[in-house]
N, C-alpha and C positions, 0 to 999 in steps of 0.2 A: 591617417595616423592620429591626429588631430582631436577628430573624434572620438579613436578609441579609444586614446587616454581622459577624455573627459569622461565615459563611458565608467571606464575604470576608477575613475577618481570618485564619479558620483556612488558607487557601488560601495568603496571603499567607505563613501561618508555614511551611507545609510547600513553597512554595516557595523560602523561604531555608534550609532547611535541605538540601534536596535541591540546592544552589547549592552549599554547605555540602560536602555528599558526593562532589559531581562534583570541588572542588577538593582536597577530600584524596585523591581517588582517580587526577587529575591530579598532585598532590606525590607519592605515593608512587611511581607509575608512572616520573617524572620519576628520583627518586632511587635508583629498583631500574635504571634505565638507565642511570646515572652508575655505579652502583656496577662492575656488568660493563662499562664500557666505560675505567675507571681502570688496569687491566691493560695500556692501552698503555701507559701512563709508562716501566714495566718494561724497553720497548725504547727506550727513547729513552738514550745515551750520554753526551750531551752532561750535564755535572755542571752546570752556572752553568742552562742551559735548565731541567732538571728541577727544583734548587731553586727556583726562580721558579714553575716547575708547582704543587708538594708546597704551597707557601706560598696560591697561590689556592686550589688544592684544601680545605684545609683552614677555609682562612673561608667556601666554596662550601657545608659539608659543616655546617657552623656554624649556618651561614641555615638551611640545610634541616633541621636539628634543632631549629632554635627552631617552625620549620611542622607539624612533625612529629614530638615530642619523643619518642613511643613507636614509632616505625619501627624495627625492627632493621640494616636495611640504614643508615639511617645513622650510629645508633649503633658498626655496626660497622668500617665505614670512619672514624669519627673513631679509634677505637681503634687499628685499624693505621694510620691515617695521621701520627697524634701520633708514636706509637710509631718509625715509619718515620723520622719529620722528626729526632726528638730525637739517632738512633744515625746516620743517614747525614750529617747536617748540622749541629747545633747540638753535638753533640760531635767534627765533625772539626773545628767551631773551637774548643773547649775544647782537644782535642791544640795545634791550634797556638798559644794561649796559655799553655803549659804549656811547650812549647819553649822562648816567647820569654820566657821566665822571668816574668811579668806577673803574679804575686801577684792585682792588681785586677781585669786582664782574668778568671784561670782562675774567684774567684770569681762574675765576672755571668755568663761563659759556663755555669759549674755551674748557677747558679741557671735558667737559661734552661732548660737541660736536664733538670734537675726540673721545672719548671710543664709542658715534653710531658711528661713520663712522668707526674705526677700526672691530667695529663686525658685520657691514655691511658688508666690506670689504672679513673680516675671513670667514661669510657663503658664499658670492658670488664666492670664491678662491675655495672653499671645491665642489659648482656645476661645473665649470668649470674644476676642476683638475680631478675627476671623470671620467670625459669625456674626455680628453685627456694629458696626461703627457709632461713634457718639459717646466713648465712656467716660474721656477724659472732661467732656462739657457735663455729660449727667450728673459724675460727683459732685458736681460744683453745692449739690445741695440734696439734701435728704428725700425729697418728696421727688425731685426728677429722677433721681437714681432709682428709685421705687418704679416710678414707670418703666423707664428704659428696659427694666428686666421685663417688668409684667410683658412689655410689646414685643421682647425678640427672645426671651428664655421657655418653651413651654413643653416640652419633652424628658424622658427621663434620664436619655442621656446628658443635655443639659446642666440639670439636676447636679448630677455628677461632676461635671467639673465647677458648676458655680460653688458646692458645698465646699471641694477641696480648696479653693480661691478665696473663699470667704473666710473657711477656717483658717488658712494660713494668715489673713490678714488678720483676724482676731488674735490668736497666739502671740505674733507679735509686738501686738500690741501690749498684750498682758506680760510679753519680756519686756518690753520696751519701757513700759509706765516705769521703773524705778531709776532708769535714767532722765538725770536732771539735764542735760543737754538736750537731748534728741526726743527723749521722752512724750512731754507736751504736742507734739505736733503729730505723733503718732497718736497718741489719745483722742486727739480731735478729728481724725479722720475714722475712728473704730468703727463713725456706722455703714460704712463701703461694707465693712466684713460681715455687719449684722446683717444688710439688708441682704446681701449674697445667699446665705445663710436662709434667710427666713424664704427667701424665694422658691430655693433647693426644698426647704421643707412643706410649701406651698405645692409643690411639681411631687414631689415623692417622697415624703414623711418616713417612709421605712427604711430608706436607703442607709446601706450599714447598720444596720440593729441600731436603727431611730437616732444614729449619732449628732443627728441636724436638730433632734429637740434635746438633746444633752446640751448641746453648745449653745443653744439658746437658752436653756432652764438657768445653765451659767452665767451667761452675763445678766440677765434678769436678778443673779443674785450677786454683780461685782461689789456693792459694797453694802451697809448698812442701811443707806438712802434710798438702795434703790428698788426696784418690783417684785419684792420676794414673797409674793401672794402669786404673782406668775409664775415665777419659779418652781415653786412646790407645787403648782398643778403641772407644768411640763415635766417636773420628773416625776412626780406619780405616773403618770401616764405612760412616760417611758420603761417605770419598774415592772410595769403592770402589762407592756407589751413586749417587753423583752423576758419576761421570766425567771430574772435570776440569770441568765444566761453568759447577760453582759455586766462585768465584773467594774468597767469605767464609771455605769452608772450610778453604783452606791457610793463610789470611791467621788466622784463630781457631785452628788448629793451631799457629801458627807463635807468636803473641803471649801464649800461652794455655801450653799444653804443653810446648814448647818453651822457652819464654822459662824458666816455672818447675823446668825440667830443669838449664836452662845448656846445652843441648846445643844451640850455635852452625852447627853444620853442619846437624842437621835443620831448623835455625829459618831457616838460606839459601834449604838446598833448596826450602822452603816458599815463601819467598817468591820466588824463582822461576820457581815453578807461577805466582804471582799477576800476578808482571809478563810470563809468557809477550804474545807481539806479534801471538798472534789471536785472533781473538770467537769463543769459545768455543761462545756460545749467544745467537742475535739475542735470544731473548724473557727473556733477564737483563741486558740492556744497562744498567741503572741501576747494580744494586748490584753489577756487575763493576768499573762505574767506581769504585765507593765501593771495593772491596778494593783497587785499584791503586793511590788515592790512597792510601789507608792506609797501605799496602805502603812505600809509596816513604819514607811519613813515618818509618814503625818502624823502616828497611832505614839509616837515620842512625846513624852511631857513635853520636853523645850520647845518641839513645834508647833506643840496644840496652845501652850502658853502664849509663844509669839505670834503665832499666825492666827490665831483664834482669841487669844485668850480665855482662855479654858482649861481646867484640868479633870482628870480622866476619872470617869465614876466609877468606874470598881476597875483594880486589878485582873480580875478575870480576864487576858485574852487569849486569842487562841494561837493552839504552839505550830500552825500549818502558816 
């Protein structure tokens, strides 16, 4: 009798466990299907529909990481998702409380804007530390951080999650520099995001319509000081391999390079390019719309005055 019910009992265990395996093997299957099927967002236009998308997306992506805490797939998709939410959306309303002069507004919109880029950040740490240990010693300084990637990042998957890790650390950075508390110490830590960044574009230069040498041509031109002879060769390069296509890059040309030149006429022509009145590319329909909105906000006296200092060479712009 003894035996039988141990019999029974073991049966009993190895049949919840194999319950067990079918449903992690169900979540994962679930969440590697989501993951390639999120690339439709990309074409959808409509900015009010896609924020509403991006926002379920991401507590979808939430659930399924708490089921699944070690999946890569979905660690990686929170990473570009955060990352996505925080630059398309939670800081086109931080510009427009910055406009509306709202002191109150710019800081909750900041803050908002940090907590994506922090959990961007958090899942992109959690893919890369996986796969190789030693980050928290490599930062300690610019030139080991360089190795560390070179020695354990070299695939294009890779690729992929260091750019979205990088960027978000960048971003936040550039939210972060106008607070005077916190500010400073994010600044000083910016080149973790550069070097992330330059590695990604090292490993696979095209990934996202060349978005790795946008973000770089960027910071190259963060202020008047600094390498904007770098600059304007990374985004040629990128205008020149994306075709017009991608509507970020004139729009990052334009607010970037331009603004810190003073040179008003490039910083039109640019945008322009952004508010051209065709679709460029059915399968960038999201973030075409985010440069146009952009566009239109920068293409304002007040903000080409403030942010630039600069006013607009001709009237002429266009009504798309």
């Amino acid at each position: 009798m003894r035996a039988r019910s141990r019999t029974i009992g073991l049966c009993a265990l190895l049949s919840l466990l194999a319950v067990g395996c079918i449903k992690q093997i169900l979540t994962d299957g679930q969440i590697s299907a989501t993951r390639r099927a999120s690339v439709a967002l990309d074409t959808i236009g409509d900015y009010e529909l896609a924020r509403s998308a991006a926002q379920s997306g991401l507590v979808q992506f939430e659930g399924m990481h708490q089921l699944a805490p070690s999946n890569a797939d979905a660690l990686f998709m929170l990473a570009k998702g955060w990352t996505g939410y925080g630059y398309a959306f939670v800081e086109d309303e931080l510009e427009a409380a910055q406009d509306a002069g709202s002191d109150d507004a710019v800081d909750y919109q900041r803050k908002r804007a940090r907590m994506a880029y922090d959990r961007a950040v958090f899942y992109g740490l959690e893919i890369l530390m996986a796969q190789a240990d030693g980050f928290e010693q490599a930062k300690k300084n610019e030139r080991a951080l360089s190795q560390w990637l070179a020695d354990h990042f070299v695939t294009k998957d890779d690729a992929q999650a260091l750019f979205w890790t990088g960027y978000a650390w960048m971003d936040r950075v550039n939210v972060m520099k106008g607070d005077d508390a916190d500010g400073p110490a994010f600044v000083a830590e910016l080149y973790v995001g550069v070097a992330m960044v330059e590695r990604a574009v090292a490993i696979d230069p095209s990934f996202e319509h060349y978005a790795g040498l946008v973000v770089l041509a960027a910071y190259h031109a963060r202020t008047g000081l600094a390498e904007l002879d770098q600059s304007k060769q990374l985004f040629d390069v990128a205008m020149a391999k994306t075709e017009g296509k991608t509507l970020l890059v004139p729009l990052a040309y334009a607010t970037t390079y331009a603004c810190m030149k003073g040179d008003a006429a490039l910083y039109q022509d640019m945008m322009n390019r952004v508010l051209q009145p065709i679709d460029p590319d059915p399968y960038q329909r999201l973030t075409n719309a985010v440069a146009k909105r952009r566009a239109r906000r920068w293409l304002s006296k007040r903000r080409m005055k403030e942010q630039c200092g600069m006013d607009l060479v001709s009237s002429r712009l266009p009504t798309h």
